[in-house]
ZAMIVEX-910559 format. One record per residue (C-alpha): residue in three letters; x, y, z. Coordinates in Angstrom, 1 decimal. Each point is the difference from the previous one (the first is absolute). Layout:
N
    r       u       v       w
  ALA       X       Y       Z
...
This chain:
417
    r       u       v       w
  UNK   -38.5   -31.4    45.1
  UNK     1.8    -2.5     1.6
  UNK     2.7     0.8     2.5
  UNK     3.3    -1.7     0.4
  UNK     1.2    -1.7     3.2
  UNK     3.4     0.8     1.7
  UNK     2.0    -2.4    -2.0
  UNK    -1.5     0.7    -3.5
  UNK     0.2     3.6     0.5
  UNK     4.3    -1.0     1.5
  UNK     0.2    -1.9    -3.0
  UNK    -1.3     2.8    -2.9
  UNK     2.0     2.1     1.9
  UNK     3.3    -2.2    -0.6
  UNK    -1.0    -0.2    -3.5
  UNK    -0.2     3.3    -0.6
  UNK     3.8     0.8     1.8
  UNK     1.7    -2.9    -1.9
  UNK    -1.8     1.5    -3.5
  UNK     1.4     3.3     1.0
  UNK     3.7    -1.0     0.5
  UNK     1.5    -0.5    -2.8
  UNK    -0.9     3.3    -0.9
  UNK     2.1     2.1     2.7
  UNK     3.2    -2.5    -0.8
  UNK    -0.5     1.5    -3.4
  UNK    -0.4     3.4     0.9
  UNK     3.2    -0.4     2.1
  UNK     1.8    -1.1    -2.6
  UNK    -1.2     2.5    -2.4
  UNK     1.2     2.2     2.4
  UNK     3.8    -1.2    -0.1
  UNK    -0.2     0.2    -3.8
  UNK    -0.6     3.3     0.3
  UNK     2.3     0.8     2.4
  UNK     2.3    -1.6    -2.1
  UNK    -0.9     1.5    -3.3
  UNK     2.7     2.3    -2.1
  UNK    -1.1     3.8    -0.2
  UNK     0.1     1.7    -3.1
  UNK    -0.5     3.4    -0.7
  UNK     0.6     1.7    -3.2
  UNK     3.4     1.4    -0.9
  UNK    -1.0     1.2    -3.5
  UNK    -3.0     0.7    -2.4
  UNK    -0.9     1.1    -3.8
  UNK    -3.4     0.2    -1.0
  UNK    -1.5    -1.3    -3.4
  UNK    -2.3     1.9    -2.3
  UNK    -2.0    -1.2    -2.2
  UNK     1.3    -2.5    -2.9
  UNK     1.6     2.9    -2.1
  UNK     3.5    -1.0    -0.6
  UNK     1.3    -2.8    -2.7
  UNK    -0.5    -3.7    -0.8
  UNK     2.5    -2.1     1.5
  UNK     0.7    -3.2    -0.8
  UNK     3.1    -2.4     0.3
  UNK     2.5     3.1     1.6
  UNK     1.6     0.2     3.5
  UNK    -0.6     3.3     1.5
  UNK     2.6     1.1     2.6
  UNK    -1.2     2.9     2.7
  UNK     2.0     1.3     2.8
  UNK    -1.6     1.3     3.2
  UNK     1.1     1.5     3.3
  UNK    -1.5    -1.5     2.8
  UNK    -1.0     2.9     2.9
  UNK     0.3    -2.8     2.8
  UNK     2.4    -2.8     0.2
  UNK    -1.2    -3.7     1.6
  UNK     1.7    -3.4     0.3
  UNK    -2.3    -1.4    -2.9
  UNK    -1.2     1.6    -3.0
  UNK    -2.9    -1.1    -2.5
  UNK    -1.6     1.5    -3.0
  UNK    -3.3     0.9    -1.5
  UNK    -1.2     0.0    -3.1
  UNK    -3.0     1.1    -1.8
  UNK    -2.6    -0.6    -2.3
  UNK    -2.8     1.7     1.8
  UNK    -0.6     2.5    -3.3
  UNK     1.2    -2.8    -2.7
  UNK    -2.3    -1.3    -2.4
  UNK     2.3    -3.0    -0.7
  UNK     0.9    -2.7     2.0
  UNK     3.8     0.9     1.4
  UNK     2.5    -3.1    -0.4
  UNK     3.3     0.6     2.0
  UNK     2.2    -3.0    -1.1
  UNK     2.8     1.5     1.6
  UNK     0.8     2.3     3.1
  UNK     3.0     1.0     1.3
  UNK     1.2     2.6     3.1
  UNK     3.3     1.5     0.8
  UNK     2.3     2.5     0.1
  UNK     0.7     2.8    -2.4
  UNK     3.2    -0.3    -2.4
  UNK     2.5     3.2    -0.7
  UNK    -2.0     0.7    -3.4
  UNK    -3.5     1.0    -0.8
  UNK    -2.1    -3.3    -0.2
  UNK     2.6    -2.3     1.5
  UNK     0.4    -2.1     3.1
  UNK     2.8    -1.4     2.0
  UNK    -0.9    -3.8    -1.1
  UNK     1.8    -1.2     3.6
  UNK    -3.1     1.4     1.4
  UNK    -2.9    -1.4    -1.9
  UNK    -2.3    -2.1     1.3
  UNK    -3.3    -1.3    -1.8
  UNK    -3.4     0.3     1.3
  UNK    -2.5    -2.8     0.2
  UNK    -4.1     1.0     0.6
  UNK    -1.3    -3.2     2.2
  UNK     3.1    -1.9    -0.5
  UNK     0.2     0.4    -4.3
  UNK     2.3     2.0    -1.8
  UNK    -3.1     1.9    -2.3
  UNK    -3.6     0.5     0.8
  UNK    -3.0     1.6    -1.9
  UNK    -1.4     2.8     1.2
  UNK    -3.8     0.4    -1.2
  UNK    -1.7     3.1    -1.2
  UNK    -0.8     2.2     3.0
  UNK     1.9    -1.7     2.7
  UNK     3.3     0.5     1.8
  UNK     2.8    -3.0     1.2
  UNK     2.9     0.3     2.7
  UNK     3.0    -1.6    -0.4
  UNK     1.2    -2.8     3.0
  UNK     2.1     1.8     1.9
  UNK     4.2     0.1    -0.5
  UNK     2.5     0.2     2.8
  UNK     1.9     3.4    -0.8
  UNK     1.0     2.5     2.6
  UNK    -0.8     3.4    -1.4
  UNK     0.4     3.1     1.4
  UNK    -2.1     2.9    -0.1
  UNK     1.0     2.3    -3.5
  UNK     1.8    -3.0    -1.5
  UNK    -0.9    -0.7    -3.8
  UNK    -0.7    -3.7    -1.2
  UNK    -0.8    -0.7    -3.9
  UNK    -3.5    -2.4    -0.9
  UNK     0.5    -1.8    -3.4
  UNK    -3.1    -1.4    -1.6
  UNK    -0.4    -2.2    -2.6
  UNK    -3.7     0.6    -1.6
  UNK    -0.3    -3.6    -1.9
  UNK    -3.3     1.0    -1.9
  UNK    -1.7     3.2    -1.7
  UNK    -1.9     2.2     2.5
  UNK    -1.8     1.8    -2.1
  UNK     0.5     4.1     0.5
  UNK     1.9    -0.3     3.3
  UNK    -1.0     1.7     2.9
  UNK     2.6     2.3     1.0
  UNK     0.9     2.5     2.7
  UNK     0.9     2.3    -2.3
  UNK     1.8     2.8     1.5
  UNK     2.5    -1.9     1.6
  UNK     3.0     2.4     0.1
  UNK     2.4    -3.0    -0.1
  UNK     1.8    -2.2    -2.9
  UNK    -1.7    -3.2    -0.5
  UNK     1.8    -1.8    -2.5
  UNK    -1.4    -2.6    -2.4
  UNK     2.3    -2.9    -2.2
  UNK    -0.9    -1.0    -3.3
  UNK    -1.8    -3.4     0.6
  UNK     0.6    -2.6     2.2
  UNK     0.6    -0.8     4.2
  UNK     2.5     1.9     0.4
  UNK    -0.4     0.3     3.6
  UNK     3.1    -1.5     1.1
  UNK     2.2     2.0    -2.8
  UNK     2.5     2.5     1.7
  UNK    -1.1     2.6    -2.9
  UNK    -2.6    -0.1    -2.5
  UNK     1.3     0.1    -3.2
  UNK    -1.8     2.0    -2.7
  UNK    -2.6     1.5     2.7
  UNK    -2.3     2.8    -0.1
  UNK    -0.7     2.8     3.3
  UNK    -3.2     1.3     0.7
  UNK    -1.1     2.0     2.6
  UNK    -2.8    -2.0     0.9
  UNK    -0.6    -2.3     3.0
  UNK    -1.3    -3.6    -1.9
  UNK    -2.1    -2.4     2.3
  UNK     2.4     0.4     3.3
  UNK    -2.5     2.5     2.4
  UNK     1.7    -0.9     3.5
  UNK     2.9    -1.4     2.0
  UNK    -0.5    -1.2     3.9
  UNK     2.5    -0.8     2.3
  UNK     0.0    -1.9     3.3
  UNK     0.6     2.5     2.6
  UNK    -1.1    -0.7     3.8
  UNK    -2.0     3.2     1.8
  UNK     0.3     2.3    -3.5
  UNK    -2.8     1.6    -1.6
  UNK    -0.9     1.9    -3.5
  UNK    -1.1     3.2    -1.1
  UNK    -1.6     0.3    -3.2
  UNK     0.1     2.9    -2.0
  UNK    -3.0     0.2    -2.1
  UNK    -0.3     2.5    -3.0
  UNK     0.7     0.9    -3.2
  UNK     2.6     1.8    -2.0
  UNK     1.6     1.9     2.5
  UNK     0.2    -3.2     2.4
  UNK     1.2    -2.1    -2.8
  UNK     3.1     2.3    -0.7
  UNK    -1.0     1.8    -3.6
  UNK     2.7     2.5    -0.6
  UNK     2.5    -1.7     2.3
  UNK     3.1    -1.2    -1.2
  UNK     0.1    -3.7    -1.2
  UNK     1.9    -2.7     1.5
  UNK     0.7     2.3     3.1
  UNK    -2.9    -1.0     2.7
  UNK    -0.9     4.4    -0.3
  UNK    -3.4    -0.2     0.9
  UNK    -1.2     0.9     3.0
  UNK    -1.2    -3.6     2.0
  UNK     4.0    -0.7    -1.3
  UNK     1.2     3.2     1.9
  UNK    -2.8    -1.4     3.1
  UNK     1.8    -3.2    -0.1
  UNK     3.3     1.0     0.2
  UNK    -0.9     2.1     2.9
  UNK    -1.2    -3.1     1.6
  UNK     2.8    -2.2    -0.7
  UNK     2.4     2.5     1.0
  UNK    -1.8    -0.1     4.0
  UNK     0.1    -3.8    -0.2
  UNK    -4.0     0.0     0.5
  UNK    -1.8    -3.3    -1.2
  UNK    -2.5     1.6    -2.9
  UNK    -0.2    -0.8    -3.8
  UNK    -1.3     2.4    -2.5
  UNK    -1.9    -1.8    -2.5
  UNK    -0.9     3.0    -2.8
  UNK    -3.7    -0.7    -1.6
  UNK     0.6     2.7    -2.3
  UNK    -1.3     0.0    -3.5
  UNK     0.5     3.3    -2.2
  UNK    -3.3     1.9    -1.1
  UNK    -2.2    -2.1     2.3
  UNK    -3.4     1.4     1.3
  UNK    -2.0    -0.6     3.2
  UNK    -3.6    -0.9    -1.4
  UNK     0.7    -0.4    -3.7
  UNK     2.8    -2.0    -2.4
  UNK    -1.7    -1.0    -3.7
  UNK     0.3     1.3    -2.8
  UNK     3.6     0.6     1.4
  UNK     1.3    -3.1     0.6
  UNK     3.3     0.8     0.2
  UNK    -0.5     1.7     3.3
  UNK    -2.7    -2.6     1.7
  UNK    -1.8    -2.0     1.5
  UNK    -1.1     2.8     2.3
  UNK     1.4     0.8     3.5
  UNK    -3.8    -1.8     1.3
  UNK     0.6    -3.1    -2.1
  UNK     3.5    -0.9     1.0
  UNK     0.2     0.8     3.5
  UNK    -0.3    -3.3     1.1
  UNK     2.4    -1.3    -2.5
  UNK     2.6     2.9     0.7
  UNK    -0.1     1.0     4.1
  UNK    -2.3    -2.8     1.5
  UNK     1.6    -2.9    -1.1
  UNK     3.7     1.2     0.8
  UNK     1.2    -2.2     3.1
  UNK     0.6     1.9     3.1
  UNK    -1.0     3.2    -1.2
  UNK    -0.7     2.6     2.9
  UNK    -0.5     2.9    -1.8
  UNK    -1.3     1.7    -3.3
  UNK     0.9     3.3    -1.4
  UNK    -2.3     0.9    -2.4
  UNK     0.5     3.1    -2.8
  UNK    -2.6    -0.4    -2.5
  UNK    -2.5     2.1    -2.6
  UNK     2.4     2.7    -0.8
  UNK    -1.1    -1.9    -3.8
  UNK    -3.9    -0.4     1.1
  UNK     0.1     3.7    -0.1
  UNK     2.6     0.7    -3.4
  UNK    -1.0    -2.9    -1.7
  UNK    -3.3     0.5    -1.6
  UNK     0.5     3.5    -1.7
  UNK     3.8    -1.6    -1.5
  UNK    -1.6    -3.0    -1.2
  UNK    -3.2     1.8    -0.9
  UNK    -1.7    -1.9     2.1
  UNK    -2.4     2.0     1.3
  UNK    -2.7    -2.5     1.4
  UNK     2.7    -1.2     2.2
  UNK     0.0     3.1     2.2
  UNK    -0.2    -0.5     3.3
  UNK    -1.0     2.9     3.1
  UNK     2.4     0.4     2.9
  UNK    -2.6    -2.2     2.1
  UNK    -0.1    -2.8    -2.3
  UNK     4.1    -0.3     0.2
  UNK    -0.2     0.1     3.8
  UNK    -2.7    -2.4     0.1
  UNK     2.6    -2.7    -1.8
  UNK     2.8     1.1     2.8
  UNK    -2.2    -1.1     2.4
  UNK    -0.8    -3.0    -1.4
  UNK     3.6    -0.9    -0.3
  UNK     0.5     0.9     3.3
  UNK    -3.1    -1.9     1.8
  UNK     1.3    -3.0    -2.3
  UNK     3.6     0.2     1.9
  UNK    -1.5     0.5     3.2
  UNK    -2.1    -2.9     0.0
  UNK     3.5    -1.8    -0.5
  UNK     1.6     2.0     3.1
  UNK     2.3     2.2    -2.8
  UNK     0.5     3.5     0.9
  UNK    -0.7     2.5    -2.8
  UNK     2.1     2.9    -0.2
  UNK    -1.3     2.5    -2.6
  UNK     2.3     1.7    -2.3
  UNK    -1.2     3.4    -1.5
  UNK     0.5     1.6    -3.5
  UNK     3.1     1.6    -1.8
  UNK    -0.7     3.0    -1.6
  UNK    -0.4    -0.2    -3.9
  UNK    -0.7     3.3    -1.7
  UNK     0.8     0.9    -3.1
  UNK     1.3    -4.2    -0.8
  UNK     1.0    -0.6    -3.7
  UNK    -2.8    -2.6    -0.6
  UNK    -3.0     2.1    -1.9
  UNK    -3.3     0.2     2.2
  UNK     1.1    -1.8     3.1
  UNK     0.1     3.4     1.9
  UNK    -2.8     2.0     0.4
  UNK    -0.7     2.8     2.6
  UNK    -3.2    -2.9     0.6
  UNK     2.0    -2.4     0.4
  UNK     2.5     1.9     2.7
  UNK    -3.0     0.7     2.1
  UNK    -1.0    -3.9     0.0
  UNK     3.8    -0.1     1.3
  UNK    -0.4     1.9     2.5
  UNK    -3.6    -1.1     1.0
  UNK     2.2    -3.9     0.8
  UNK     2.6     1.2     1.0
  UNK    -1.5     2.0     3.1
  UNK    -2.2    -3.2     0.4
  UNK     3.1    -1.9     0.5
  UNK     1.6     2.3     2.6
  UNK    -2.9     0.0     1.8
  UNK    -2.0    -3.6    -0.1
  UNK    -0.3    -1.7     2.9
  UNK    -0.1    -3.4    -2.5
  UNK     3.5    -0.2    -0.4
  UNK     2.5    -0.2     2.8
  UNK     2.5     2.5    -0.8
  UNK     1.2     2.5    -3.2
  UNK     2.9     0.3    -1.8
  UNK     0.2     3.2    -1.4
  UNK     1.4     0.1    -3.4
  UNK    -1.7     3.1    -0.8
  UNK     1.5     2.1     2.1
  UNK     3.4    -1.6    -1.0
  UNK     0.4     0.8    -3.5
  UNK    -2.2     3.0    -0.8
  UNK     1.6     3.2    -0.6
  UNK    -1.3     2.7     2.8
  UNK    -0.4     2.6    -3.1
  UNK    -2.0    -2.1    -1.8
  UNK    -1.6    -2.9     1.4
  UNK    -1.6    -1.5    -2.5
  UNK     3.7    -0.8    -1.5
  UNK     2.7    -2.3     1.3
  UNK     3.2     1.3     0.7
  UNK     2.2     0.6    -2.9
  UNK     3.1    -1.7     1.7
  UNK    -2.4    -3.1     0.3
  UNK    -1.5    -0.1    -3.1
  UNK     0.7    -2.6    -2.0
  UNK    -0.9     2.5    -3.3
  UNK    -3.6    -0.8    -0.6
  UNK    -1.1     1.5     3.1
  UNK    -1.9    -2.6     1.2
  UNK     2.3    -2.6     0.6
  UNK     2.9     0.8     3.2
  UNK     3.5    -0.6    -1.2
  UNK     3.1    -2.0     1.5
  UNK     0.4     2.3     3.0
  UNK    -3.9     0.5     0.0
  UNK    -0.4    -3.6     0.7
  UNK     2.7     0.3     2.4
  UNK    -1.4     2.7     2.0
  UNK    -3.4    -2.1     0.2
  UNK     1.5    -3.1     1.0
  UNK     2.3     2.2     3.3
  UNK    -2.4     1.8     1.4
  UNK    -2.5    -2.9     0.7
  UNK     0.0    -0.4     4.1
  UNK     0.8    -3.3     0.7
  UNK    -1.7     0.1     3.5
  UNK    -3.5     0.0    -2.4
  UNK     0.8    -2.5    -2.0
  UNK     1.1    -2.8     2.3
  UNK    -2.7     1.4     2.6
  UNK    -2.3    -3.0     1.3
């Protein structure tokens, strides 16, 4: 091999540096952009199932939310990540609530624009954020999303135990309409699964589960459930933490079809639900009270799982969230003997309870335990919730059920780093 003398070797040298160069002014500058880059966390959340809910075509739907964190910039998002349809939004609009069910106060409203244009299409399977608007919010305040849906999305994919009015007009953008004349209510959340604001140093929790994290049993239209009671909690110490609630009603850890109502699975939406939240910190998870009651009330008895396949999913779950740097707080099991809804209880099916629950207390996977158990069962019969906190079907808590879940959660272990 030849060798280079003293000024080829000076001059391959001086190459190399200049080549080089231009990469570290970029990487400085990346830097600032950074630096300089808006922080969003999430402020609020609702989960879709799978397309289960009605056709929509040529309607303005009009849901109000309460955001769990305030910011000086708000946007939305929408999705169509269980649609079948291509979603067309010809029209969105944001602002504050009016004195009546499904109105706003018009001096408020402000449209929203997805890459600078007033509609967008969202495609089967896929999410879109809104660009940002400049609205200073505070943390409990309630803002009202209009949508316009321009086209037919085929069976829409709703969140459908949304414990809130969503009101739909007759036909037509009506975004911009005080009131919509001649509309409809559901109780449904339709395409709107998350709100963000702009909030410097906050983080999220995510409250991941299913009926009893989504609010069944609570009181509609009055935030009863227990991330609302968490939040208020929060707000009321001034600390800098959204509650985005992934709940959806009837959902299982490892299995969702034939049920679609109550899916896709705790496994198959993790991502979409906890991992893809901005700023989220922590995760409490309460799941497979339904992998255990489901099967024998929906006779589906090859879906029954063993104690050690249901733990095997929390830790999956959980080594998914640590792999992002979330904290996983585990949640145990409310009681449920003797619930309304034929052959969800079984004395089986208690002892599989049992079995998770003490693997949850004592798991060194997640990294702490909120004890709902111990909560709400009544000391002389502990396979039963307490009859002051039973919401009447003895599975679900009540109003002040959901209110003595969401006080006695240490906040110490939930904002611990």
């Amino acid at each position: 091999m030849k060798r280079l003398g003293l000024a080829a070797s000076q001059t391959a040298i001086a190459f190399v540096l200049l080549s080089v160069a231009p990469l570290a002014v970029r990487s400085d500058a990346s830097a600032q952009d950074i630096a300089a880059a808006p922080h969003w966390v999430g402020s609020w959340g609702a989960s879709p199932a799978f397309p289960n809910g009605p056709e929509i075509t040529n309607r303005t739907i009009r849901q109000v939310v309460r955001l769990s964190l305030g910011g000086h910039a708000v946007r939305i998002r929408l999705s169509n990540e269980m649609g079948t349809s291509p979603l067309v939004i010809g029209a969105a609009h944001i602002a504050r609530p009016g004195a009546t069910v499904g109105s706003i106060d018009p001096s408020t409203d402000r449209a929203l624009t997805f890459a600078g244009q007033t509609s967008v299409t969202v495609p089967p399977g896929a999410p879109v954020l809104s660009d940002p608007v400049t609205l200073e919010t505070a943390a409990l305040d309630r803002l009202t999303v209009s949508l316009y849906v321009a086209r037919d999305t085929g069976p829409a994919a709703t969140h459908p135990l949304g414990q809130a009015t969503t009101t739909l007009s007759d036909a037509g953008d009506q975004t911009a309409l005080a009131t919509l004349p001649n509309a409809t209510t559901s109780t449904a959340r339709f395409f709107l699964s998350g709100i963000e604001v702009e909030a410097p140093g906050a983080g999220t929790i995510v409250t991941f589960g299913d009926s009893i994290t989504d609010g069944y049993g609570s009181t509609a239209d009055a935030d009863h459930r227990w991330p609302d009671v968490l939040a208020d909690r929060i707000a009321a110490g001034k600390r800098s933490l959204g509650i985005v609630n992934a709940g959806i009603s009837g959902n299982r850890v490892l299995h969702d079809l034939p049920e679609g109502t109550f899916g896709p699975s705790a496994l198959a939406r993790f991502d979409r639900d906890v991992l893809s939240v901005p700023g989220v910190k922590t995760v409490i998870v309460m799941e497979s009270i339904n992998d255990i009651g489901h099967p024998g009330s929906a006779g589906l008895a090859e879906q029954a799982v063993a104690p050690e396949e249901i733990t095997a999913g929390l830790r999956q779950l959980a080594d998914r969230a640590h792999a992002h740097g979330i904290r996983v707080l585990g949640a145990t099991l409310t009681p449920y003997g003797d619930t309304v809804f034929p052959g969800y209880y079984s004395a089986e099916g208690e002892t599989k309870r049992q079995a998770v629950n003490q693997w949850i207390r004592t798991t060194k996977t997640l990294d702490g335990v909120i004890d709902f158990d111990a909560l709400l069962r009544d000391p002389a019969r502990p396979d039963h919730l307490i009859a002051d906190y039973d919401f009447g079907d003895h599975l679900h808590p009540n109003d002040a059920g959901y209110r003595r879940m969401g006080e006695a959660i240490d906040l110490a272990t939930i904002e611990a780093h």
